[in-house]
C-alpha atoms as one frame of an Amber mdcrd trajectory, in Angstrom:
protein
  50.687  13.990 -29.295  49.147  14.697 -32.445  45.543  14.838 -33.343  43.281
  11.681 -33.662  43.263   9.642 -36.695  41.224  11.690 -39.803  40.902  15.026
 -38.087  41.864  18.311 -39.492  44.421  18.564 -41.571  45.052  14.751 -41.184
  41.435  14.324 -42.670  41.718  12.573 -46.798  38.488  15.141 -47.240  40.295
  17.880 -46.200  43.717  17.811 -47.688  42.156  16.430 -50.598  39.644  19.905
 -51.092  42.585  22.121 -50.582  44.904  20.619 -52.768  42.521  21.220 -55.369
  41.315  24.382 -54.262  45.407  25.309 -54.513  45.444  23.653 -58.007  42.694
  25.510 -59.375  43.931  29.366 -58.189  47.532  27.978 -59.547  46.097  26.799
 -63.038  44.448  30.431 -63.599  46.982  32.258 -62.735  48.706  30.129 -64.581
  46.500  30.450 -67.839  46.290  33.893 -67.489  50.109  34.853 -67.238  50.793
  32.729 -70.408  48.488  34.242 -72.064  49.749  37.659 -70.775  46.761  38.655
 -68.685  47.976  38.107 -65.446  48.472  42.092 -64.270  44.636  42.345 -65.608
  43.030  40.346 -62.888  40.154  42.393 -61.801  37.998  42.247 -58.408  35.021
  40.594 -60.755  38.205  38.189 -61.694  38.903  37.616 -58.008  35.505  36.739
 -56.855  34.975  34.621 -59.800  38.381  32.834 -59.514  37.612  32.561 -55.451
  33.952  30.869 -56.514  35.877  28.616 -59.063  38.014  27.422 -55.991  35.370
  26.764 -53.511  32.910  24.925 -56.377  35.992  22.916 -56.951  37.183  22.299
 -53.450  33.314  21.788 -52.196  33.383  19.220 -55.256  36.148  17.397 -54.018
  35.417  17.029 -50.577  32.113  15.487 -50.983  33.953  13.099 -53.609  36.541
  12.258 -51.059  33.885  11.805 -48.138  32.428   8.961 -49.844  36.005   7.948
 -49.744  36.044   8.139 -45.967  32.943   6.641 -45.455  34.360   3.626 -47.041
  37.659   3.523 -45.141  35.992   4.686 -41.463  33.404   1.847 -41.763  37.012
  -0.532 -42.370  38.146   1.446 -39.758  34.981   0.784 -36.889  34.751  -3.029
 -38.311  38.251  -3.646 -37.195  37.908  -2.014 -34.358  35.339  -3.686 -33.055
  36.887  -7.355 -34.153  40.031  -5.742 -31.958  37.338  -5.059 -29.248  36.875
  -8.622 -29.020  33.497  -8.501 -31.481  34.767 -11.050 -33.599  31.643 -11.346
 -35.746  31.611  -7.718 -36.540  30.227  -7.340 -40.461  32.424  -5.616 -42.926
  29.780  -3.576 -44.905  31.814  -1.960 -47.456  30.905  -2.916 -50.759  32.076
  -1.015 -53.744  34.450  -1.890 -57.018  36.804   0.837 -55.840  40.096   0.327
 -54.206  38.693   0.332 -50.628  36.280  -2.243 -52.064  39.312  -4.689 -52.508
  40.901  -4.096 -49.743  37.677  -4.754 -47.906  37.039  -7.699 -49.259  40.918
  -9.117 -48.732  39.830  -8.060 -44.994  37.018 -10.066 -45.114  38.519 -12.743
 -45.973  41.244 -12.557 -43.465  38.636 -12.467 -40.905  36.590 -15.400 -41.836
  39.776 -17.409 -41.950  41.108 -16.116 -38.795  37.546 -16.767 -36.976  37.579
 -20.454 -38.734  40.999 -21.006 -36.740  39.261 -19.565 -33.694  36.661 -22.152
 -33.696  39.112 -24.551 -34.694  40.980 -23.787 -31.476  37.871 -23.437 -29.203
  36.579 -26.710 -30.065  39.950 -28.695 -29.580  40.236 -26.543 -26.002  36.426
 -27.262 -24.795  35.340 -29.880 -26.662  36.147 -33.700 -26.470  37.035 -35.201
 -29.373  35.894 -38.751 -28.643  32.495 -37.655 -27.578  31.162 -34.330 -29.262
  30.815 -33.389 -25.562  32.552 -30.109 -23.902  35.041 -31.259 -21.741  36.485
 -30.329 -18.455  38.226 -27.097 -19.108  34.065 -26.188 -20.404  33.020 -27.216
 -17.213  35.248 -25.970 -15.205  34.585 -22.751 -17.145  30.792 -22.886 -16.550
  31.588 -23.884 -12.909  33.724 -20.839 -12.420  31.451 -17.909 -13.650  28.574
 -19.191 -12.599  29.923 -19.575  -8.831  31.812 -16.411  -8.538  32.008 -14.555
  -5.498  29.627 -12.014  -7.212  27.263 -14.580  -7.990  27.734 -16.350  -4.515
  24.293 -18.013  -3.584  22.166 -17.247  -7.111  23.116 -20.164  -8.706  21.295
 -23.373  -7.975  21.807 -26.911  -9.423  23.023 -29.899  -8.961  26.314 -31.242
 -10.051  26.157 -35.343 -11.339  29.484 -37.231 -11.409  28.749 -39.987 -13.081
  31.834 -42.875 -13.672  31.691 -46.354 -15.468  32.572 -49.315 -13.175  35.129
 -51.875 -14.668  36.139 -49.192 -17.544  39.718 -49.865 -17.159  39.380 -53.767
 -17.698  36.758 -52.920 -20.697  39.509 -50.538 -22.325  42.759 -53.404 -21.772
  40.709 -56.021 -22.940  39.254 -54.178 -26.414  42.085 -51.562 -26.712  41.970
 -47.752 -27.061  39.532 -48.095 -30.132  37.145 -50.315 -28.723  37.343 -47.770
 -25.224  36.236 -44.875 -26.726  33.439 -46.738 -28.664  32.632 -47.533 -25.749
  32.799 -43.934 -24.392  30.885 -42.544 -27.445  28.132 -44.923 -27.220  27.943
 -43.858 -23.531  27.459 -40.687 -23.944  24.601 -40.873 -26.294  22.838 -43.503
 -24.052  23.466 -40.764 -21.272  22.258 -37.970 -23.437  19.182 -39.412 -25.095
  17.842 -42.563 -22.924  18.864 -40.613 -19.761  18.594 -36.898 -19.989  16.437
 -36.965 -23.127  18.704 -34.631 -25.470  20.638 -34.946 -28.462  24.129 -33.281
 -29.318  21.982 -30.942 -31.283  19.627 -29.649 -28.214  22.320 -29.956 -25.646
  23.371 -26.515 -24.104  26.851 -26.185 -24.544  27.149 -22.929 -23.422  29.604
 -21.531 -25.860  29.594 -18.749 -28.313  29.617 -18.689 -31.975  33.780 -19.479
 -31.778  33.025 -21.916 -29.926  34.667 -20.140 -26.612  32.469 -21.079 -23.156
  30.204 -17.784 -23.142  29.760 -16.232 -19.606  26.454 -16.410 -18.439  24.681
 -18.895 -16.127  23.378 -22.245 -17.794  20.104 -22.476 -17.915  19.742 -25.913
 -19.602  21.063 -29.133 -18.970  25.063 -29.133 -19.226  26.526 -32.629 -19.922
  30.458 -32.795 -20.019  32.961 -35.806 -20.666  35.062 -34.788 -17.315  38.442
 -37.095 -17.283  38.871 -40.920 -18.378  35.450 -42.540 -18.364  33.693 -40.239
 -16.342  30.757 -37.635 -17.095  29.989 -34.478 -15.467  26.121 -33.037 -15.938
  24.960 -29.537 -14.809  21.045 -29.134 -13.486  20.320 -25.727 -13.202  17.729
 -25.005 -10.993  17.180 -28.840  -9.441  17.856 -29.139  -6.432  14.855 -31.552
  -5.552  16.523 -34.804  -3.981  13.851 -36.905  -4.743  13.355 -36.035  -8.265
  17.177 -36.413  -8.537  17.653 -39.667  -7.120  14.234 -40.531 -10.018  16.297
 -39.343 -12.479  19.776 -40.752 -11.041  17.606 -44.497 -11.242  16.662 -43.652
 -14.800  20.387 -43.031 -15.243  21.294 -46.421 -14.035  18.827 -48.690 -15.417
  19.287 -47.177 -19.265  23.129 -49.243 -18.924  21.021 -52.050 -17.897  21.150
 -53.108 -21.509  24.782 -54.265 -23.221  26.611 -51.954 -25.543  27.454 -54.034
 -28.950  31.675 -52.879 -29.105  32.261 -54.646 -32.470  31.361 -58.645 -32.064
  31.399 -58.385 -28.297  28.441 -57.292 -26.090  30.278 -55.191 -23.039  28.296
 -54.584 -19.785  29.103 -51.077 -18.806  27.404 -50.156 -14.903  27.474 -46.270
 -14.116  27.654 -45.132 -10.874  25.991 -41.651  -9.757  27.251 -38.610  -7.106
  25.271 -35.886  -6.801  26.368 -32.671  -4.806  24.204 -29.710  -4.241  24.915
 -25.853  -4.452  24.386 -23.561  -2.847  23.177 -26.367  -0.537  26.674 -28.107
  -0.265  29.265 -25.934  -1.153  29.509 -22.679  -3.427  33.205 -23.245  -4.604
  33.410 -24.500  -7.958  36.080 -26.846  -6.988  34.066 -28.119  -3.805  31.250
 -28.712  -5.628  32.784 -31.023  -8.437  34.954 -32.663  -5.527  32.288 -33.562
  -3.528  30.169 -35.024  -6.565  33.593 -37.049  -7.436  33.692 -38.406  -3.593
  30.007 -39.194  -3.444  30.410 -41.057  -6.878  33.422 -43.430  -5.358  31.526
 -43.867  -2.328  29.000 -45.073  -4.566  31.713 -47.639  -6.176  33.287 -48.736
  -3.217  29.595 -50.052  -1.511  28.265 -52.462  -4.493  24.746 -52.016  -3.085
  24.744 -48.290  -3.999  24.433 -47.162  -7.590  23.493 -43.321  -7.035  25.067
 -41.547  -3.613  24.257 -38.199  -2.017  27.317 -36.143  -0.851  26.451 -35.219
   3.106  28.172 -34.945   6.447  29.252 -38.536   6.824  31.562 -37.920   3.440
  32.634 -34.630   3.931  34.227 -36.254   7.196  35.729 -38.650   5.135  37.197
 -36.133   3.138  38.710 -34.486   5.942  39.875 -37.497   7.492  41.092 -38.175
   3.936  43.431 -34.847   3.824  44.430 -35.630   7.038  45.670 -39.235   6.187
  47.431 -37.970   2.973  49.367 -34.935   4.697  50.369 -37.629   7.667  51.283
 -40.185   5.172  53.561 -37.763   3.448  55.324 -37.424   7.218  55.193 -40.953
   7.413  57.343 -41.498   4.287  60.182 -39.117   5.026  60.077 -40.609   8.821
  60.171 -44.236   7.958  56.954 -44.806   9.601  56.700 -47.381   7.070  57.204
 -51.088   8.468  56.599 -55.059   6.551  54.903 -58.261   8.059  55.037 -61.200
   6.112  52.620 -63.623   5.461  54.094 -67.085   4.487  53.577 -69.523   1.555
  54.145 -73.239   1.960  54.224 -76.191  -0.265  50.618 -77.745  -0.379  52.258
 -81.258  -0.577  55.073 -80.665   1.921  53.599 -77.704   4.106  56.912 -76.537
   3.981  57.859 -73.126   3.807  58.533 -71.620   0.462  58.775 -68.254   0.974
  56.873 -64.904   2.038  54.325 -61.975   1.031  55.604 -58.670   2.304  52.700
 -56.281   3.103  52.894 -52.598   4.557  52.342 -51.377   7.469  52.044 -47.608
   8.968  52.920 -47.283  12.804  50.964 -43.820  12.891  51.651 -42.002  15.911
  48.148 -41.452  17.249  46.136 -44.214  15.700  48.790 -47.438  16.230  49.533
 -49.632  13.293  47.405 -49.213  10.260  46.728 -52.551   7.294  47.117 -51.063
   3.837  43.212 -50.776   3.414  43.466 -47.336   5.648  45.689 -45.764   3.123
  46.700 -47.370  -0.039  43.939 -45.680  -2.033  44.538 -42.254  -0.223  48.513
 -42.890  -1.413  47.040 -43.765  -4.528  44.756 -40.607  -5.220  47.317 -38.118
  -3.988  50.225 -39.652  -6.420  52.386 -41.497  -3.419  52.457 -44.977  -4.421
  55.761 -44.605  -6.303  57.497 -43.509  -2.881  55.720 -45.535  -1.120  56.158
 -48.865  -3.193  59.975 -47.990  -3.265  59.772 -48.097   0.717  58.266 -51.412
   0.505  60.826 -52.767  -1.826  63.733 -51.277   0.381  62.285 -52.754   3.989
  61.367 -56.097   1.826  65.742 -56.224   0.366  66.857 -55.292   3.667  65.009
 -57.771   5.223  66.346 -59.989   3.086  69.745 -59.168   4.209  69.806 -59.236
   7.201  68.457 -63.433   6.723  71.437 -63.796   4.722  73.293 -62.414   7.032
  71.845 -65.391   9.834  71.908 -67.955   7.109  68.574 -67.983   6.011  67.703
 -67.974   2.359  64.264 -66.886   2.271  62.289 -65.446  -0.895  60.349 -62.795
  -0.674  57.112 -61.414  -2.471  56.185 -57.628  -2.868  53.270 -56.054  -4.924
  53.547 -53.476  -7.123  50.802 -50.947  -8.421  50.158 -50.184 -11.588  51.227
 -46.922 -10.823  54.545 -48.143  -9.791  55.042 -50.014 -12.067  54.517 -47.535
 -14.900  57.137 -45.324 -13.906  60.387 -45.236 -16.069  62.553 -45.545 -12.952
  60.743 -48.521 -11.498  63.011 -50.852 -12.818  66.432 -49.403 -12.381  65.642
 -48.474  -8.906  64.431 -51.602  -8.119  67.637 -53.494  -9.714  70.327 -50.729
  -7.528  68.546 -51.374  -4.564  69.204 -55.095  -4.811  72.802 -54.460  -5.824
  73.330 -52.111  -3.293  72.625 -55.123  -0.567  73.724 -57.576  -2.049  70.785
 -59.363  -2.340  70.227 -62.079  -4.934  67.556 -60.973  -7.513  66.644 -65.007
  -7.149  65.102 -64.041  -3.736  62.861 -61.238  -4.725  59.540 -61.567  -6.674
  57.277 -59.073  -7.804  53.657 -59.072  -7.998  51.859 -57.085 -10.548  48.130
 -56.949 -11.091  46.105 -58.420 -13.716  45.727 -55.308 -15.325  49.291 -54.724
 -15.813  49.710 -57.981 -17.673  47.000 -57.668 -20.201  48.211 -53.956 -21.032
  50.227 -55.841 -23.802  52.381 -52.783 -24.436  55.609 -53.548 -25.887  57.310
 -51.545 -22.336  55.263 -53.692 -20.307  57.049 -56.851 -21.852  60.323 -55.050
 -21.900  60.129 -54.197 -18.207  58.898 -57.817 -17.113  61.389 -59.436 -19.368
  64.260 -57.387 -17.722  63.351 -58.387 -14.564  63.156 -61.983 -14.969  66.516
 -61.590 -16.712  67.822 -60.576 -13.695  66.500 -63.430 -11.788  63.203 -61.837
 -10.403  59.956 -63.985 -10.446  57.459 -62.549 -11.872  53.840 -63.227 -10.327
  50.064 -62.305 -11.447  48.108 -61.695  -8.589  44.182 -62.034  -7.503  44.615
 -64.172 -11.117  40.749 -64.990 -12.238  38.375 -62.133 -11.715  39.641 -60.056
 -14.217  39.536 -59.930 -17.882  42.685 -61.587 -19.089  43.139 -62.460 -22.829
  44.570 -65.739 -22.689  46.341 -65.742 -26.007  48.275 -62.023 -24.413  48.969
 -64.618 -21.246  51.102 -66.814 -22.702  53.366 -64.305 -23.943  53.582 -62.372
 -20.670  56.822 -62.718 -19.139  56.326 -64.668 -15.874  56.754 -67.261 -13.582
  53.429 -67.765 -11.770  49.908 -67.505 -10.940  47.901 -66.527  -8.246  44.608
 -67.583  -7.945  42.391 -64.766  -6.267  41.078 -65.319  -2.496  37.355 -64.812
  -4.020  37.824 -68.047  -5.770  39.709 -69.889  -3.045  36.575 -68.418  -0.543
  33.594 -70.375  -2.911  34.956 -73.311  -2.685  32.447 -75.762  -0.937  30.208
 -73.818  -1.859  29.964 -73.109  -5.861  30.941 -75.297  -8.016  31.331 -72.761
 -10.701  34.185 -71.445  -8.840  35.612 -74.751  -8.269  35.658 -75.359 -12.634
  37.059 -72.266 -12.642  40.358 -72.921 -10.268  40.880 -76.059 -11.681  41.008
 -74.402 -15.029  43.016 -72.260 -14.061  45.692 -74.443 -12.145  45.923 -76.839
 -14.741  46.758 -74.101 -17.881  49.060 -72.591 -15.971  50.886 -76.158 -15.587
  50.850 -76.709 -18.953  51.854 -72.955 -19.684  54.920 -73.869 -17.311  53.812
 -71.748 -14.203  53.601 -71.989 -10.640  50.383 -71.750  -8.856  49.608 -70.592
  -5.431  46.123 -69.479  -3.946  45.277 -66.993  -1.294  43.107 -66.592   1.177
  43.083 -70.770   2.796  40.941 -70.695   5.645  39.701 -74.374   6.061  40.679
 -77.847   5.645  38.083 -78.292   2.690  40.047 -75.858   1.360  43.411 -76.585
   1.767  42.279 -80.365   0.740  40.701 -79.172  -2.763  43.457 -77.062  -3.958
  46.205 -79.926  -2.931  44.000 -82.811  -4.773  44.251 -80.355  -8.199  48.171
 -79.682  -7.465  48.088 -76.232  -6.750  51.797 -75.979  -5.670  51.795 -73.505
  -3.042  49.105 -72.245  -0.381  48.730 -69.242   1.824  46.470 -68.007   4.387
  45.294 -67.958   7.909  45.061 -71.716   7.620  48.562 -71.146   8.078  49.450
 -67.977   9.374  48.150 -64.255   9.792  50.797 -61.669   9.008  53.501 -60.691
  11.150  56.375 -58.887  12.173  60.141 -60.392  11.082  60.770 -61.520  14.652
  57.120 -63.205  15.284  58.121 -65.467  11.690  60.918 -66.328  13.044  58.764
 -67.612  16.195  56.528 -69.595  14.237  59.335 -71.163  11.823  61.192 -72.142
  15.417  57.584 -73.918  16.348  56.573 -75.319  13.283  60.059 -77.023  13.617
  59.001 -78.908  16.640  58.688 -82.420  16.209  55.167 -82.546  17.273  53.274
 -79.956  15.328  55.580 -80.640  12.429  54.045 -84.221  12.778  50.111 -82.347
  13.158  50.425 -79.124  11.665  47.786 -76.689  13.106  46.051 -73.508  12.038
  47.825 -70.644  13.761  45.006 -68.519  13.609
């Protein structure tokens, strides 16, 4: 190893002084030989000649030190941007050499620290809001609830998520969404929280990189979709946060103006507490999350607390998901079927498949225990393709005994989006042999009005197998009727909320006959959901709804209990006074 950079004989000052201390003894003696006086040199001569060398070297090395300075400022600026000071100042400032070459650096540096910020601010900042986003908070989150810091930090943690968003964003597109979203988070910021962009603390340095200390200001985030995550450092007062969660609320009270529409946009509020709650960043925003859908699920709540009663759920939540993932690879999975008959002819036109679990300990479980658990941990594509397997093989085995019976399954929007959706579905009908005419698929409202060109394709190459398309729980949504009648389909189905108010609101009543008869003359089927009385049954038969289903009819059940109540319907006298088999 040599010596360090500038020292000794590596120093410019240094070499510089003796090479012209060498010069100058080289140039007398030099002189003085040409001029034949070099055998004359006297000790006076010396001693002069030795002061002539060390004026000139002394000379010299000052010169060249001012050199140095120059280059060894260079030299600690870059260091220090290396260091990770990245807004280090380049001080040298002269119309030498070094001067340019300082200034070329300068230049690098602002550029490079422009592309820095550039960077920063597409990793931590959203682009749709101005807001940081979740890698920020999840940043903020991190440092400020390390295990070093376990139990200093105090605030509470809002999850705050926009009921209906999804509907909003299919029915005005992507554009009109994040106007939506933008609007949102102003309304949130300066109606609600009483900041602008300007005073909100972002926490983040001058390259815009999240800067590791504690908040200490309020920290408002656009987390995922259309949901918002706000820091409160230092509140951890649950009545002045459920004041402030109330404030949240009723500042959405008013309608957001998305173009020439007016859109009503509801939040809903979860607040979780640290240290209170948890003190693991991912905990804490988990818990918020969970007390915000608890929140959504119970219509009377706008702003929920995260305690005991949902961290159970949670548990029992992790428990359901790791069981359900058993459940699939040990075909706990089993169908009932609810049946559809004519509303003229009461007549049976076919059936609804719905899932089942058989869980070990807790008996059979209805879809409501752990669709939206399959849902939330990604297992609706395995489990739909369960559904559609039982529901074919099913089939089957009625061909096999004669019976021609169609048969209805519903499909997520989850399931449906997947590329292999349709090709699976399509072997697994070839691989039994199963008439596509026999199998219909129900997709959601949602799905329909998505309008995407691979939504069409997908629906159009079902139905050009022979698979009905349906629309279910058709008239609480926010369909665009001009998009329905390009939707490839076969027929409606008119949601059990509708079906329910009959009797009782006439609204509802308008609303169901509108329905029924532009479907008609759109050339679709209708059938409602959810019969339960005569009134009922009466109403949708005088409007020509064409088929019916219910418990007017039939709950559902298993293959072999069907095939008990086709056998009794059959009997001449209930097929001469059919009666609810409630």
């Amino acid at each position: 190893m040599g010596t360090g950079y500038g020292q000794g004989l590596n120093s410019i000052r240094w070499r510089f002084a003796l090479a012209s201390a060498v010069l100058t003894i080289v140039g007398v003696l030099l002189r003085e030989h040409l001029i034949g006086h070099a055998d004359s040199l006297t000790r006076t001569g010396l001693s002069s000649l030795l002061l002539l060398t060390s004026a000139v070297a002394a000379i010299t090395f000052l010169m060249a030190s001012k050199l140095t300075r120059s280059i060894e400022s260079l030299r600690h600026s870059t260091e220090a941007i290396a260091a990770g000071t990245l807004d280090s100042p380049v001080t040298v400032d002269c119309a030498c050499e070094v001067g340019g070459l300082a200034s070329s650096f300068r230049k690098m540096t602002q550029r490079m620290n422009a592309n820095l910020l550039r960077i920063n601010t597409l990793a931590y900042t959203d682009a749709v809001t101005g807001l940081p986003n979740r890698s920020a908070i999840d940043h903020l989150l991190g440092h400020a609830l390390a295990p070093e810091r376990q139990g200093h930090f105090q605030a509470a943690i809002l999850f705050i998520g926009l009921d209906g968003f999804k509907h909003i964003n299919d029915r005005l597109g992507h554009q009109g969404g994040d106007e939506l979203l933008r609007l949102a988070a102003l309304r949130l910021l300066e109606r609600g929280f009483g900041r602008t962009l300007e005073t909100l603390d972002t926490c983040t340095d001058a390259f815009g990189s999240p800067c590791n200390r504690l908040p200490e200001d309020l920290v408002l985030a656009r987390f995922t979709g259309d949901e918002f995550v706000a820091i409160l450092p230092g509140m951890t007062d649950r009545a002045a946060l459920r004041l402030l969660g109330e404030r949240l609320v009723s500042t959405f009270q008013e309608p957001f103006r998305i173009g020439t529409q007016d859109v009503i946009a509801q939040p809903r509020v979860g607040i979780a507490l640290t240290p209170e709650d948890t003190g693991s960043a991912a905990e804490l925003l988990t818990f918020a999350d969970l007390a915000m859908h608890c929140a959504k699920r119970d219509l009377r709540e706008r702003l929920v607390f995260f305690d005991q009663r949902i961290r159970d759920a949670l548990v029992e939540r992790t428990d359901t998901e790791s069981a359900l993932r058993l459940a699939l690879q040990r075909g706990e999975l089993l169908l009932h079927y609810q049946p559809k008959v004519d509303a003229s002819t009461l007549a049976l036109t076919g059936v609804e498949a719905l899932v089942r679990w058989q869980h070990p300990q807790r008996g059979l479980l209805a879809p409501g225990a752990f669709i939206d658990v399959a849902e939330q941990a990604g297992l609706m594509g395995a489990l739909g393709q369960q559904v559609i397997a039982l529901a074919v093989a099913q089939c089957r085995v009625w061909l096999d005994a004669g019976i021609r019976r169609p048969v209805a399954v519903n499909v997520s929007p989850s399931q449906f989006a997947s590329p292999e959706f349709v090709p699976q579905l399509l072997a697994t009908l070839k691989q039994a042999q199963v008439p596509a005419t026999l199998l219909s698929v129900e997709i959601t409202e949602s799905i329909a009005m998505s309008a995407t060109d691979e939504v069409e394709e997908r629906l159009s190459t079902l139905r050009d197998a022979g698979i009905r398309i349906a629309i279910d729980d058709f008239g609480v949504g926010f369909s665009n009727l001009s998009q329905l009648s390009r939707v490839p389909m076969d027929d409606l189905k008119i949601d059990r909320s509708l079906v329910m108010a009959i009797g009782e609101s006439q609204k509802s009543e308008v609303i169901i006959r509108a329905i029924i008869g532009m479907a008609h003359a759109l050339g679709y089927r209708t059938i409602a959901e959810g019969i339960e009385t005569p009134q009922q049954q009466a109403y949708l038969k005088s409007l020509g709804c064409n088929d019916l289903q219910g418990y007017r009819f039939a709950r559902p059940m298993d293959a072999d209990a069907l095939e008990n109540w086709v056998a009794a319907r059959a009997a001449p006298a209930l097929r001469a006074n059919p009666v609810s088999q409630r």
